[in-house]
N, C-alpha and C positions, 0 to 999 in steps of 0.2 A: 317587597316595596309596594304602596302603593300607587295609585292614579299619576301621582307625581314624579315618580321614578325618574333617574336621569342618570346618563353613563357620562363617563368624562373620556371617551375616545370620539365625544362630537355628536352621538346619535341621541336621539330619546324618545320617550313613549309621554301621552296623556296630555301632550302641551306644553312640555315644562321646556325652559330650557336648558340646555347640553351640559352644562358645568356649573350653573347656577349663580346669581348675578351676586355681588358683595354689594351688599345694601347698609342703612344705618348711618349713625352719625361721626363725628370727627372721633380721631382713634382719642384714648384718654393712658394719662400713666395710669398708676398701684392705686388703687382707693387707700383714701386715708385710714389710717389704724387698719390696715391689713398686715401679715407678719411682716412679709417682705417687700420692697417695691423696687422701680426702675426708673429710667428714661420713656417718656412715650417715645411712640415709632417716630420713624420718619415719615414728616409732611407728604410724600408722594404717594404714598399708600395709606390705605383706612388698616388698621390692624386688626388681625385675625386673630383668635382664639384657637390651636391646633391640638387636637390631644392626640397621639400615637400609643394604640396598643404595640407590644413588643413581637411577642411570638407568633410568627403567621403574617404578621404585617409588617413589622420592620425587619425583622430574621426569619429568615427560612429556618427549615425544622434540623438543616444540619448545623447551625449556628452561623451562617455568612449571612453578613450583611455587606450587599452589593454596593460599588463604589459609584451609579447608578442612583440610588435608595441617599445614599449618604450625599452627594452631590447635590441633590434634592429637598435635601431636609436643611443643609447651609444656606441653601441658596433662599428657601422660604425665611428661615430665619432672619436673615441679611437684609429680605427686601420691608424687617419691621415686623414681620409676624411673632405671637407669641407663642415657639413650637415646644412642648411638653411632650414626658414620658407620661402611659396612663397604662399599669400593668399587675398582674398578678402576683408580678414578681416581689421580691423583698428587696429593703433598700438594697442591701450590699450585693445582688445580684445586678440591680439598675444601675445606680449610681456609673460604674464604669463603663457602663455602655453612653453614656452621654459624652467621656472623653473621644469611644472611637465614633461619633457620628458628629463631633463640636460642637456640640448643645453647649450654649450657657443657661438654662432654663430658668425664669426665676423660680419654679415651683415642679414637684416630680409627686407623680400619684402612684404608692405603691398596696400589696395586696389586696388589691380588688377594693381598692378605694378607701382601708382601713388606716392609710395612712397615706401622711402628705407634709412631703418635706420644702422647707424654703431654703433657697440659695443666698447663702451669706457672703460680707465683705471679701473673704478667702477666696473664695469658690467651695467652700465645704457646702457641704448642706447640714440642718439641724431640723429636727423632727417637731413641726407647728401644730399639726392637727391628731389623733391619736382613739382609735375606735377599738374598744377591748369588750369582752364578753367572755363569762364563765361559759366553756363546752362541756359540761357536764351531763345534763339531760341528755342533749340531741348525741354526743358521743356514744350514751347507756341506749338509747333509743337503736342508733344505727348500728353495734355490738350486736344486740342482740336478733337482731336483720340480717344480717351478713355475718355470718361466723368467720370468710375465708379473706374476711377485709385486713388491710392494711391503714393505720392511723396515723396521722402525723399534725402535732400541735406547734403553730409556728407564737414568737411571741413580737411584740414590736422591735426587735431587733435586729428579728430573722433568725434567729434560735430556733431550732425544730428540736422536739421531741417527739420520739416516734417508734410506736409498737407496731411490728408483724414486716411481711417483707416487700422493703421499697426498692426500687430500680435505682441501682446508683446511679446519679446525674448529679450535676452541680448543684440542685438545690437542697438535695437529703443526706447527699454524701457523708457532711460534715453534721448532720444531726447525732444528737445522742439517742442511743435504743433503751429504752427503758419496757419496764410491764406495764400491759395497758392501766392499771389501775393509777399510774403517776401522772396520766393524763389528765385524770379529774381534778376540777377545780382548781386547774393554770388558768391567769391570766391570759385570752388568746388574741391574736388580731385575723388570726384565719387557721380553718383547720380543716386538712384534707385527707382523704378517701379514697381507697385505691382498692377496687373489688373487683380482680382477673377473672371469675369466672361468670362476667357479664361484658356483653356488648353494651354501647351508650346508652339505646334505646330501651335493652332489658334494664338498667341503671336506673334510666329519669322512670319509668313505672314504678319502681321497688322506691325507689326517693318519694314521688306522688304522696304511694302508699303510707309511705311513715307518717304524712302530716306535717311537714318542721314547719311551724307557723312562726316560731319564735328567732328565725335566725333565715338570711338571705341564702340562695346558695346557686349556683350553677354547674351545668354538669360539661368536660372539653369532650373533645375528639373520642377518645378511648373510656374505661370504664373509672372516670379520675372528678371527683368529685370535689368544689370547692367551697365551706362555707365561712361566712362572714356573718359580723353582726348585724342585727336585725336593722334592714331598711339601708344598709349600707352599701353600696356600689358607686360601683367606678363614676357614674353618673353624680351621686352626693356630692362627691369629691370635686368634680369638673365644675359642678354649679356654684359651691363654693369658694374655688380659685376663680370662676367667672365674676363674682360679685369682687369679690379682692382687687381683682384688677378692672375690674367697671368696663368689659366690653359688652356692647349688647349679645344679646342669644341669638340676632338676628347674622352676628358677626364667629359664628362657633363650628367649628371642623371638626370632625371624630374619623378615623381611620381602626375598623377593627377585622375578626374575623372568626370570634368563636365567643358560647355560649355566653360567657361572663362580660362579653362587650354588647350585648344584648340593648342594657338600660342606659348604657352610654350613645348608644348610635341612636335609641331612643331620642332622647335629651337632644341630644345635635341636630338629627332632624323636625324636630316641631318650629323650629326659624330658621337652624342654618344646612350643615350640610352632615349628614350619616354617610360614609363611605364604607361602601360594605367591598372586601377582598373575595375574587373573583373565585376561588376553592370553597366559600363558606358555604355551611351546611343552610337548608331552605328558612328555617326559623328565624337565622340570623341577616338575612338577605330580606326579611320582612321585616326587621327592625329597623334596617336604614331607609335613604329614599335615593343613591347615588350605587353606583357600582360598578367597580374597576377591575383591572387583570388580578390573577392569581401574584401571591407571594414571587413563584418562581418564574415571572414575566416584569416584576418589578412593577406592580400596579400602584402600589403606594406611590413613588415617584412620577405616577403620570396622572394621578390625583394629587398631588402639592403642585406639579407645576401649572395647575391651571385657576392657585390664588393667584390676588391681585400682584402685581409690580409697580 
């Protein structure tokens, strides 16, 4: 964080103030000819703009999410805020976590920003915006770098196809295994990389080294690589639901905690507010300008309760 920094348990460095003021004009509904729209808020609050990363931030790494967390995330919503998912995840991973936190959201940002669904008459959601890219190249490039990698191509569906051996977890589980060579030239909306015999740090050098100029990517926690289409992140996404629903950027939240929230806490803080989670590694702590408890102190919650009411 820079000169501006500011914690939301009241303290701050450089001047700034402690939680940082909501500024801007009167809240607005959906802009017009956006896919989806609403109600504006309620008169007693200016409406915010919220995006929540998932992992790290709203769930801890064993999958709870605290009644704490959840409490907090109604409650912003209720007072007029517009609180959104903003996550790596796939819809069909997202989508049900909004029932256990009571999101009505009108808009959900999934794989790293390649995709962004709008909330329908139903409550379904249906897929508005849609970021695909041949993984061809950068696939043959990273191959031939990593002999002992693990690949997996997701498609906008959340389909994974996936050569070498992945961790079963809910997101690969139900993937098909195929040979790497059925990889090339799918339609992708993100394609990930998974090389055990590196730490992160040996990771992002050996990634450096390759060059991928032609495609976004960010590296998590362990040695698990995420890339997306070129120029595409979670930030695109956020700015383009920003304009849809016409809040100023001066009026915009981001809550994250790891590499790929990077360009997002970016974006939130040059007007509004970058909340960086209180475990995040230094890189990502230079990307916001706000910074709150760790995941497992429920710091997310003590950064929503300090929008407006």
């Amino acid at each position: 964080m820079s000169a501006h920094e500011r914690f939301v348990d009241g303290s701050a460095q450089g001047g700034a103030s402690a939680v940082g003021a909501a500024s801007g004009g009167v809240a607005a509904g959906a802009a017009a000819g956006a896919p989806a729209g609403g109600a504006a808020a309620p008169a007693r609050t200016k409406r915010w703009l919220v995006a929540l990363d998932v992992d790290g931030t709203t769930m801890r790494e064993d999958g709870v999410i605290t009644d704490t967390v959840i409490n907090a995330v109604r409650d912003a919503e209720a007072a007029g805020h517009e609180v959104m998912l903003s996550t790596g995840r796939s819809e069909g991973m997202t989508i049900p976590l909004l029932e256990r936190l009571g999101l009505r959201s009108k808009y959900v940002v999934c794989a790293n920003g390649a995709l962004t669904l709008a909330r329908q008459d139903d409550g379904s959601y249906r897929r508005v915006h849609v970021e695909r890219f041949d993984p061809t190249e950068v696939l043959q490039v990273i191959h031939g770098a990593l002999a002992n990698a693990a690949f997996g191509v997701e498609d906008e569906t959340g389909h994974f196809l996936l050569s070498g051996n992945f961790p079963d977890d809910t997101m690969t589980v139900a993937g098909e295994h195929v040979p790497f060579e059925q990889l090339l030239g799918t339609e992708a909306t993100r394609v990930v990389v998974i090389s055990p015999g590196h730490d992160t740090e040996d990771f992002l050098q050996v990634v450096e080294r390759m060059g991928l100029q032609k495609v976004s990517y960010s590296v998590g926690w362990t040695s698990w690589l995420d890339i997306a289409p070129e120029g595409v992140t979670k930030a695109t996404a956020m700015e383009r639901v920003r304009e849809w629903l016409d809040i100023p950027r001066s009026r915009v939240m981001a809550a994250g905690d790891g590499r790929n929230d990077i360009d997002m806490l970016r974006w939130a803080s040059t007007s509004g507010r970058g909340v960086v989670m209180g475990q995040a590694p230094d890189d990502v702590v230079d990307a916001g300008n706000e910074l709150t408890g760790g995941v497992t102190d429920d710091g997310l919650a003590a950064a929503l309760d300090t929008l407006p009411r």
